[in-house]
BADRENDO-400463 format. One line per field, with one value per residue (C-alpha): x, y, z; residue in three letters; residue number from 1. Coordinates in steps of 0.5 Angstrom, whole numbers, plus 500, padded with zeros to 3 digits. Example, Ala and Ser with C-alpha at 12.3 -4.5 7.8 and 13.67 -1.06 7.14 Angstrom:
% residues 2
u <- c(525; 527)
v <- c(491; 498)
w <- c(516; 514)
code <- c(ALA; SER)
pos <- c(1; 2)
This chain:
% residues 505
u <- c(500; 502; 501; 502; 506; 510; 511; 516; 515; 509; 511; 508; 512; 510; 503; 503; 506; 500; 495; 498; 498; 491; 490; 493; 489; 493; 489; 493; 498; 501; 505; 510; 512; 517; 514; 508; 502; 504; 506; 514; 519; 512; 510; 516; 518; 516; 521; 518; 518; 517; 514; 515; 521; 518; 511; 505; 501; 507; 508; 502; 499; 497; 490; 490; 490; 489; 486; 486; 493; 493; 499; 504; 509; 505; 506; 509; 502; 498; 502; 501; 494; 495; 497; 491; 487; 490; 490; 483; 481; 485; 483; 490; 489; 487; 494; 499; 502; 506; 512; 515; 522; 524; 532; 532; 529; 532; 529; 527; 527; 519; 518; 521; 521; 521; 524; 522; 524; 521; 515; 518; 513; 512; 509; 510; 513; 518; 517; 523; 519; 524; 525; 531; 531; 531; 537; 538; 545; 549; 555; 562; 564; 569; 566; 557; 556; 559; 554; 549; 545; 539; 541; 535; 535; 531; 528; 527; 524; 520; 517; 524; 523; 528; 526; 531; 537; 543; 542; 546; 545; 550; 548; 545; 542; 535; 532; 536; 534; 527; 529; 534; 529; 524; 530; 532; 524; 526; 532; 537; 542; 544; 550; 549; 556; 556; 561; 557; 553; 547; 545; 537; 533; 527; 521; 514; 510; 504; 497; 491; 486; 479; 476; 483; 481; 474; 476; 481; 476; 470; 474; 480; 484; 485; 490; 492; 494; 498; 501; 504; 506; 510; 513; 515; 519; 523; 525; 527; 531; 534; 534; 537; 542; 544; 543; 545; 550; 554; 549; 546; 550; 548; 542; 546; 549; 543; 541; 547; 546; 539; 541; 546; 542; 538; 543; 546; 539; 538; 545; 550; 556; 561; 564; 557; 555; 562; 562; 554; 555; 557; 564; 560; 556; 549; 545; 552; 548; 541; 539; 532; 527; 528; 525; 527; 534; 538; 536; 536; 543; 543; 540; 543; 543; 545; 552; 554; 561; 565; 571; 571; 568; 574; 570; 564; 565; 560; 557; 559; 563; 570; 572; 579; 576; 573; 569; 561; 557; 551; 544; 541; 543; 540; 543; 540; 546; 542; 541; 546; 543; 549; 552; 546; 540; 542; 539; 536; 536; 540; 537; 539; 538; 538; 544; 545; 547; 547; 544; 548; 555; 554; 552; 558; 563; 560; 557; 550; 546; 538; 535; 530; 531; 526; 529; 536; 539; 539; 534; 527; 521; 523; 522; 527; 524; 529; 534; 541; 538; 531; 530; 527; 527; 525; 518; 518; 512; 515; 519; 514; 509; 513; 516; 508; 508; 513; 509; 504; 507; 511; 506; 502; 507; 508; 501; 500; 505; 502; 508; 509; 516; 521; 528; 531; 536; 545; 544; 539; 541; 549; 546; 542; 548; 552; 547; 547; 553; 555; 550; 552; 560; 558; 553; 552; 554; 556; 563; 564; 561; 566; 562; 568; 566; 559; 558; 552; 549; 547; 554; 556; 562; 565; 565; 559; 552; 548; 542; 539; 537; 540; 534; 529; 522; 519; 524; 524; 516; 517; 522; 516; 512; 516; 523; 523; 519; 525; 530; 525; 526; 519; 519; 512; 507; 508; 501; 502; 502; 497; 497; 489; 487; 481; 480; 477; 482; 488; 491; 491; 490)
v <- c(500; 508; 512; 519; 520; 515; 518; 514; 516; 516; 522; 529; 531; 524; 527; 533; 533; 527; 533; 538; 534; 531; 539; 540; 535; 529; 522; 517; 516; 512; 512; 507; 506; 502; 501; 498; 505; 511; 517; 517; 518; 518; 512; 509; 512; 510; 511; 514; 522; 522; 529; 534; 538; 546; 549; 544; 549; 551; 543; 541; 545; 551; 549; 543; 546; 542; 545; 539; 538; 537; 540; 546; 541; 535; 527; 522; 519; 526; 526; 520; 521; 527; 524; 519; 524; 527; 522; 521; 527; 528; 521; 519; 512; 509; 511; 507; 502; 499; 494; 497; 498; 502; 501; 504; 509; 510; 515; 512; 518; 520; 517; 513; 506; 505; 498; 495; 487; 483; 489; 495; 501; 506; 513; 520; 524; 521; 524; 522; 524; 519; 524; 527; 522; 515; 511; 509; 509; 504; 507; 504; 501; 495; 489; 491; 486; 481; 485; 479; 484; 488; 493; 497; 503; 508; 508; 501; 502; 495; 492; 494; 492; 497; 496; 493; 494; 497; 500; 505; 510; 513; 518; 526; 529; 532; 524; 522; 530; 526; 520; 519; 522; 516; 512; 515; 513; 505; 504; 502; 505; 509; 511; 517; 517; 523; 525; 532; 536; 540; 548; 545; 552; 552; 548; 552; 546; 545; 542; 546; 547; 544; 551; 553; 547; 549; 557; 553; 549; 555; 561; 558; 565; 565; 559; 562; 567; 563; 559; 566; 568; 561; 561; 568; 566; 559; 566; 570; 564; 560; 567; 570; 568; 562; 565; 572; 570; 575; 581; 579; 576; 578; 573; 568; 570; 571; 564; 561; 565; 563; 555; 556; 560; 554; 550; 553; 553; 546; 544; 546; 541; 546; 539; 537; 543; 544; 537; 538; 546; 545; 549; 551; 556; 555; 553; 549; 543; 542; 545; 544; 543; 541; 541; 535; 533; 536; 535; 528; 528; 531; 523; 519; 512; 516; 518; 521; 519; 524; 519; 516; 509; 504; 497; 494; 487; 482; 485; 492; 498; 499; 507; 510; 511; 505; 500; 500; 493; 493; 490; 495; 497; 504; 507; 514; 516; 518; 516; 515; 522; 524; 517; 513; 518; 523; 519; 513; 509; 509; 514; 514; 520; 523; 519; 515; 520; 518; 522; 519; 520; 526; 529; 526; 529; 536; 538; 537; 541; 541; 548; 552; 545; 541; 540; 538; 539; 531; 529; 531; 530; 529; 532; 531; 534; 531; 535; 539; 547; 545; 545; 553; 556; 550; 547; 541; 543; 550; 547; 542; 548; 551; 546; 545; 552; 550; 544; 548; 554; 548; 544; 550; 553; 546; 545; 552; 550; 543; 541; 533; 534; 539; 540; 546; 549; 548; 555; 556; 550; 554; 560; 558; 555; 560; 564; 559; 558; 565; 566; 561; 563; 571; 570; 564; 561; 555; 558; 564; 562; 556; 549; 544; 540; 540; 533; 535; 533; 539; 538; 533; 529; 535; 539; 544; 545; 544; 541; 547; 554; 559; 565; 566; 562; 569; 570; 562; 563; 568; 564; 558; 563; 567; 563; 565; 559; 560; 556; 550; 547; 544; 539; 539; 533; 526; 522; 517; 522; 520; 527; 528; 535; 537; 545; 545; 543; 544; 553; 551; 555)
w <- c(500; 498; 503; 503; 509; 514; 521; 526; 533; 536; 542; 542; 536; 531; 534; 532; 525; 524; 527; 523; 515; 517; 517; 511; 507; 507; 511; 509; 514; 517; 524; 526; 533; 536; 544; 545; 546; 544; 549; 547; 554; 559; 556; 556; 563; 569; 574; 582; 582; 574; 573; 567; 570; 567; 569; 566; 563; 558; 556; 552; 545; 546; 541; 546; 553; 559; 565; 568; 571; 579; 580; 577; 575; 573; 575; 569; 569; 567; 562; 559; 560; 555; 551; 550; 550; 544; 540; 541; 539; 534; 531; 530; 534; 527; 523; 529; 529; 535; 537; 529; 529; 523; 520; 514; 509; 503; 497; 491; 486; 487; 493; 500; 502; 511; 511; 519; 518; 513; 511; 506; 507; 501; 502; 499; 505; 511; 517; 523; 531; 534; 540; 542; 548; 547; 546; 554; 555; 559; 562; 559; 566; 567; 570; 569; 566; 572; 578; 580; 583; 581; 574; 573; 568; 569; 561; 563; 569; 573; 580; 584; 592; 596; 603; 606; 600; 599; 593; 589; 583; 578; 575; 577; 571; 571; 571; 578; 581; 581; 583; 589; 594; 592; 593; 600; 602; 601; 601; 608; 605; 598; 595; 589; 584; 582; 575; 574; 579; 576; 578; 581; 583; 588; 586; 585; 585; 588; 588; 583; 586; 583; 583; 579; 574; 573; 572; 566; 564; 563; 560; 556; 556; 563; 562; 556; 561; 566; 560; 558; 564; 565; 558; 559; 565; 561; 556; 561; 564; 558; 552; 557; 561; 556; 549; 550; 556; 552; 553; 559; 563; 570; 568; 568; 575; 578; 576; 580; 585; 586; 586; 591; 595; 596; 596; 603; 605; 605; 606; 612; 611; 607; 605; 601; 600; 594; 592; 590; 587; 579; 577; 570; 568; 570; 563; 560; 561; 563; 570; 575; 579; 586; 593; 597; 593; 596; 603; 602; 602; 609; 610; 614; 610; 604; 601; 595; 592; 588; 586; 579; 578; 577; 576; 578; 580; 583; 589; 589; 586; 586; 586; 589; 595; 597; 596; 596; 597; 594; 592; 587; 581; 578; 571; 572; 566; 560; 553; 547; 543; 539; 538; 536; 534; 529; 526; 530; 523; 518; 512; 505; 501; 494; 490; 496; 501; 508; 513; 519; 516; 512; 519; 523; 517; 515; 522; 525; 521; 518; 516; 521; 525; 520; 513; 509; 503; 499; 503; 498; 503; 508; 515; 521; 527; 532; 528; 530; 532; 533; 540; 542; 550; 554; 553; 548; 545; 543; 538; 536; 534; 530; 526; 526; 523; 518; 515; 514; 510; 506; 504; 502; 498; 495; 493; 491; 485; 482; 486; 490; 492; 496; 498; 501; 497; 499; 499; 505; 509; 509; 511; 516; 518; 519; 522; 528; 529; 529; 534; 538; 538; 539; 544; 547; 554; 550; 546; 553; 559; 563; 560; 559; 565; 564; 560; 557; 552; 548; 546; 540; 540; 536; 542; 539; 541; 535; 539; 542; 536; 539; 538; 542; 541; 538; 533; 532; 531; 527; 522; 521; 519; 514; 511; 504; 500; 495; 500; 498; 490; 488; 483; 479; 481; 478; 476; 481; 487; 492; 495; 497; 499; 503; 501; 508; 511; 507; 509; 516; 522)
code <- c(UNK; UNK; UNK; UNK; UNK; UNK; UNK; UNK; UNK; UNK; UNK; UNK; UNK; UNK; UNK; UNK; UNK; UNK; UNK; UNK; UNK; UNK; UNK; UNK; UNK; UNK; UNK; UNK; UNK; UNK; UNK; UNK; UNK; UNK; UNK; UNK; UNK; UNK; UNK; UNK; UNK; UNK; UNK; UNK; UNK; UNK; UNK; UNK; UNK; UNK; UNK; UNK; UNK; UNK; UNK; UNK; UNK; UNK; UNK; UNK; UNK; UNK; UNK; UNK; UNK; UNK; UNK; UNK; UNK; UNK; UNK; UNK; UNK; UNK; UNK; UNK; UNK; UNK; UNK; UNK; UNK; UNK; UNK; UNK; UNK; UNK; UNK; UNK; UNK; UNK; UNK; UNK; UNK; UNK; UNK; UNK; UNK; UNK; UNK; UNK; UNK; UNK; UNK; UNK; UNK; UNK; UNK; UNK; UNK; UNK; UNK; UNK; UNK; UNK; UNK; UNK; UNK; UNK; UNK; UNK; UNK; UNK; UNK; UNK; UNK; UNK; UNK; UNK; UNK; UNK; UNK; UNK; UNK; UNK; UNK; UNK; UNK; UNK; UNK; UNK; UNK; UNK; UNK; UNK; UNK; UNK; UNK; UNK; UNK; UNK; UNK; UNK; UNK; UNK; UNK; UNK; UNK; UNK; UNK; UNK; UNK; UNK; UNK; UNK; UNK; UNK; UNK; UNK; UNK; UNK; UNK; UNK; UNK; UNK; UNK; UNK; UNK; UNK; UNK; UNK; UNK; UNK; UNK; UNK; UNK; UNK; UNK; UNK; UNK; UNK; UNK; UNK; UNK; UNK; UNK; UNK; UNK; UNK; UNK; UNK; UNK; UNK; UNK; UNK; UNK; UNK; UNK; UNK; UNK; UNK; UNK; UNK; UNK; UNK; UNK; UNK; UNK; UNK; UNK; UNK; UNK; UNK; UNK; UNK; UNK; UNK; UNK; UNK; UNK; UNK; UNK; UNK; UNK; UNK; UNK; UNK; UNK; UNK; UNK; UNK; UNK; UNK; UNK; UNK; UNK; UNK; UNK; UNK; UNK; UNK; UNK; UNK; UNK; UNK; UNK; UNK; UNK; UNK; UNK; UNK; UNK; UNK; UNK; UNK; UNK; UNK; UNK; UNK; UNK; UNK; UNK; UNK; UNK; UNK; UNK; UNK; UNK; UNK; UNK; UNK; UNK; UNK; UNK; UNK; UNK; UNK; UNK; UNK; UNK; UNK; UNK; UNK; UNK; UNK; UNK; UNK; UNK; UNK; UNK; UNK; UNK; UNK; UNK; UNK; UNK; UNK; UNK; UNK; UNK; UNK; UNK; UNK; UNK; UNK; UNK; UNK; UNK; UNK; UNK; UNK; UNK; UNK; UNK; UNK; UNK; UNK; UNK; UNK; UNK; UNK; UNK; UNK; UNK; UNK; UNK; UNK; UNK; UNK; UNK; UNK; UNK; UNK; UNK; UNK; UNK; UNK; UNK; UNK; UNK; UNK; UNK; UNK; UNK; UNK; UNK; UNK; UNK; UNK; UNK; UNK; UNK; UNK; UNK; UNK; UNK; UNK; UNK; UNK; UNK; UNK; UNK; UNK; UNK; UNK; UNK; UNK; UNK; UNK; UNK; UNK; UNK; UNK; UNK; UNK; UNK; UNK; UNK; UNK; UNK; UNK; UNK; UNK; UNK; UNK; UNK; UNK; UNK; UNK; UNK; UNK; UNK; UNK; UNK; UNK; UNK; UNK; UNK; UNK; UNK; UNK; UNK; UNK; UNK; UNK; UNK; UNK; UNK; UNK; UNK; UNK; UNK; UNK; UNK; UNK; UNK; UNK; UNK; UNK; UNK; UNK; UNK; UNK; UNK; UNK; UNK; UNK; UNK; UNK; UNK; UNK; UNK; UNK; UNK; UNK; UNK; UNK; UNK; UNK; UNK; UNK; UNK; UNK; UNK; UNK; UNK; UNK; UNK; UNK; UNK; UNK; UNK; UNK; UNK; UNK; UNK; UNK; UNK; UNK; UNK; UNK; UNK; UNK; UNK; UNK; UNK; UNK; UNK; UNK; UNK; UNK; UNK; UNK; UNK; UNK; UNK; UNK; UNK; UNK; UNK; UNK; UNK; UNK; UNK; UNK; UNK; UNK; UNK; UNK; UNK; UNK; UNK; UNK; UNK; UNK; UNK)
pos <- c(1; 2; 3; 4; 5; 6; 7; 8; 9; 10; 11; 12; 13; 14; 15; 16; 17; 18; 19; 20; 21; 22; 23; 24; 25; 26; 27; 28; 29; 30; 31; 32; 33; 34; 35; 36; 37; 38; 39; 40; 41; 42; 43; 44; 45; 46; 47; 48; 49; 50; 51; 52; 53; 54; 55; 56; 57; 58; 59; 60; 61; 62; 63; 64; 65; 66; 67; 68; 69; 70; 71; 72; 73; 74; 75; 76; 77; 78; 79; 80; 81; 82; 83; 84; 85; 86; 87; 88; 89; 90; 91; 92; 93; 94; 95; 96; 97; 98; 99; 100; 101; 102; 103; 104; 105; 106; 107; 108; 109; 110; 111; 112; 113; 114; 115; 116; 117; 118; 119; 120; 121; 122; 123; 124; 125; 126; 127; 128; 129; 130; 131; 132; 133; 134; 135; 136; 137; 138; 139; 140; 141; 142; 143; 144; 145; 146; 147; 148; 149; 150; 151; 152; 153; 154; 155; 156; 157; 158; 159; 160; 161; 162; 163; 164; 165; 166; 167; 168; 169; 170; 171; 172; 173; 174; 175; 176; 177; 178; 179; 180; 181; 182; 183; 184; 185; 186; 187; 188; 189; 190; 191; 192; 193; 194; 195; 196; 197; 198; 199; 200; 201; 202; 203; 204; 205; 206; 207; 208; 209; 210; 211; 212; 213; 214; 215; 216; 217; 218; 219; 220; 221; 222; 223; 224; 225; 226; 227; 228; 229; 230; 231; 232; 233; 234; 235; 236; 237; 238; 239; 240; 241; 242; 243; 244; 245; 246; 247; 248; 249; 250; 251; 252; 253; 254; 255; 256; 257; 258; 259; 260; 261; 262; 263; 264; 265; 266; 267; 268; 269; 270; 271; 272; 273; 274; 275; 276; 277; 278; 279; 280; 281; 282; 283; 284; 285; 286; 287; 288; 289; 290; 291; 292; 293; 294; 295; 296; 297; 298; 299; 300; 301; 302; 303; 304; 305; 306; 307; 308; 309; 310; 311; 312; 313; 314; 315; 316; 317; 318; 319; 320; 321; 322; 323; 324; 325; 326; 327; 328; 329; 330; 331; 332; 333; 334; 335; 336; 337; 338; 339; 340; 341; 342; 343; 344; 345; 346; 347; 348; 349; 350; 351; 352; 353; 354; 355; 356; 357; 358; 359; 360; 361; 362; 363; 364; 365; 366; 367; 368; 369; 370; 371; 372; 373; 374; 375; 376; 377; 378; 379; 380; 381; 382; 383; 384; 385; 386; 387; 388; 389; 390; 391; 392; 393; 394; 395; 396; 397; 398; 399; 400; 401; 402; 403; 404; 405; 406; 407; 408; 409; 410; 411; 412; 413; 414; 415; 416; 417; 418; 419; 420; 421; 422; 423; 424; 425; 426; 427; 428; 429; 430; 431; 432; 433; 434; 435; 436; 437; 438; 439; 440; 441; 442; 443; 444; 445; 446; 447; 448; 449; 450; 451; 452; 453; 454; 455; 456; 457; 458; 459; 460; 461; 462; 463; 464; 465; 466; 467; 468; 469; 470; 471; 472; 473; 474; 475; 476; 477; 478; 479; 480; 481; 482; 483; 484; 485; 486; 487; 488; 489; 490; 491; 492; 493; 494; 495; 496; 497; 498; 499; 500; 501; 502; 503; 504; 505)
């Protein structure tokens, strides 16, 4: 069967593109998934203390509010609720498919060919939705492999009972900041190893009262205008002391500032309280929201251990300093985003361009985030530069944004196929790359022991778009459509155009 377009990854982004090409006419869909239900990371994550880690009333569509959270900062469930929900609504449920792993897509002249297994799927347009973080990484330690205890990787989370055991954590980025205290509850002791400590702020969180939610639920703008209010704070947060570091450094420093207040507050042990502060400048790797994270490590039964793991053997891990017994396992070390997810398989493009080798030889690149020269037809929403201020959703709406220009601009023309020119994939790129030299904490703020993962191995931070989300919006809606060649329609195109539907919103 021809489809119009295949969609991989049935995460917020997969469902926005599959929200966004229904909009626009196009009803043969398909989306393939490789997990079991859709919702992408709060599907596949369910680990104690998940939670979005931003204000929830900016991490959803804004077309599709929900004025049901229960709490400022909502628990992993609500979020794989939402996203239930939305597929419903949207009637995208019909167009999935589940426990799909695609491994290749190759393109054929006209068209592109998604090969999963032993089934070869055909359609006009590829869209990749895999997600930035979906490749868990297992820590290249010594010895792994021989531990007889319980290993759990927070992605793989399962029935794992604490009480009683000696259990260790590697790992404290945002997802072990959410984590640890959850395991301080259970565990007779918890030893946290700790490569790289993380800038975590106070966190707001609190529980929305129901007649809060009814008021969301009755007059919509009211929670257009808490949203707005949020979203205007993660600017101020992110463009300004991380984007503008140069400008505005004094943002940056109130951040640190504000972080270590905190710190102080929670932590009296001047010892602890310098192994748990960050010796980078605050927004070089993602920071935080914690209450109790700190104070956990005031516990008694918890340790946290700063020396470098040298071997794990049968029943504990070896460092310079010691030697820690152990029953549990916890791999909080993230995921293999630059290695094994730009892209998550390997696809194939004009006169057998390899994205994945082309990327790792001529930089991360894709113009606006979404498209790349070689690759007709195809959108990339996982993409170098495609991550704008720190709500997902934003980057999702506006690649949404850019779709929809596209593909009318497209049909305008009597066209069927798309590619955007060398010429304005490289001046974008250097347009993002002379942003990120001049302005950015990345190239003048103290980053080079932060390990974190908006740097690929080149050293360069491609993965976040160093503009405001304003300026991001305003390019979606207005790159010049002479960045794009459109190729006429062949006859066999079985692009279907609804008029009601077709210009969009």
């Amino acid at each position: 069967m021809r489809y119009d377009a295949v969609i991989v990854g049935a995460g917020f982004g997969g469902m926005g593109a599959a929200i966004e090409l229904k909009r626009l006419g196009l009803r043969n869909l398909l989306v393939l998934e490789r997990e079991d239900d859709l919702g992408g990371t709060w599907h596949v994550n369910r680990y104690p203390g998940l939670a979005v880690d931003i204000p929830s009333s900016t991490y959803s569509y804004s077309f599709e509010p929900n004025p049901h959270w229960s709490r400022l900062f909502a628990p992993g469930a609500e979020l794989k609720r939402y996203a239930e929900h939305v597929a419903v609504k949207y009637g995208l449920r019909p167009l999935m498919r589940f426990g799909v792993t695609v491994d290749g897509a190759r393109w054929r002249g006209d068209h592109w060919e998604v090969s999963a297994g032993e089934e070869t799927f055909t359609a006009r347009y590829l869209v990749t939705a895999t997600g930035f973080l979906s490749m868990p990484r297992t820590p290249d330690v010594e010895g792994i492999e021989s531990f007889r205890g319980r290993v759990v990787h927070t992605a793989a989370w399962g029935p794992v009972d604490l009480a009683g055991q000696r259990v260790a954590i590697i790992g404290t980025g945002a997802t072990a900041v959410q984590l640890i205290p959850e395991l301080a509850r259970d565990a007779a002791a918890l030893t946290v190893f700790q490569r790289t400590p993380i800038w975590v702020s106070p966190k707001p969180d609190h529980p929305v009262p129901v007649a809060v939610r009814k008021l969301f639920a009755r007059l919509p703008f009211v929670q257009r205008a808490v949203r707005w209010i949020g979203s205007s704070i993660l600017e101020l947060m992110m463009i300004s002391g991380v984007v503008r570091y140069k400008q505005l450094r004094v943002v940056n420093r109130l951040a640190e500032w504000w972080c270590r207040l905190h710190l102080r507050r929670q932590v009296r042990d001047p010892g602890l309280r310098r192994a748990l502060t960050p010796d980078y400048s605050f927004g070089c790797k993602r920071p935080t929201f914690s209450n109790d994270y700190f104070r956990t490590f005031t516990r008694p039964h918890v340790r946290l251990e700063t020396s470098t793991i040298d071997r794990i053997d049968e029943s504990g891990i070896v460092t310079a300093s010691g030697r820690t017994e152990i029953d549990v396992l916890v791999l909080a070390t993230g995921f293999d985003l630059w290695d094994t997810n730009f892209p998550a398989f390997e696809v194939i493009g004009r006169d057998g361009k390899d994205l994945g080798a082309w990327w790792r030889q001529n930089r991360f690149q894709a113009y606006e985030g979404v498209t790349v020269p070689g690759f007709p037809n195809y959108l990339s929403l996982n993409s170098p530069y495609s991550y704008s201020g720190l709500s997902y959703f934003t980057t999702i709406e506006c690649q949404m944004t850019h779709m929809r220009r596209l593909f009318t601009a497209m049909r305008s023309r009597g066209s069927s196929v798309f590619e955007v020119t060398q010429r304005a994939n490289d001046e974008f790129l250097h347009r993002m790359r002379s942003k990120v030299v001049r302005n950015s904490v990345f190239s003048l703020g103290q980053c080079g022991t932060s390990h974190s993962y908006y740097f690929n191995q080149h050293g360069e931070a491609t993965l976040l778009r160093p503009t405001s989300t304003v300026s991001a919006r305003r390019a979606a809606r207005s790159f010049p459509l002479s960045d794009y060649d459109f190729s006429p329609a062949s006859p066999q195109t079985s692009f279907v155009t609804d008029d009601t539907t077709a210009t969009g919103s």
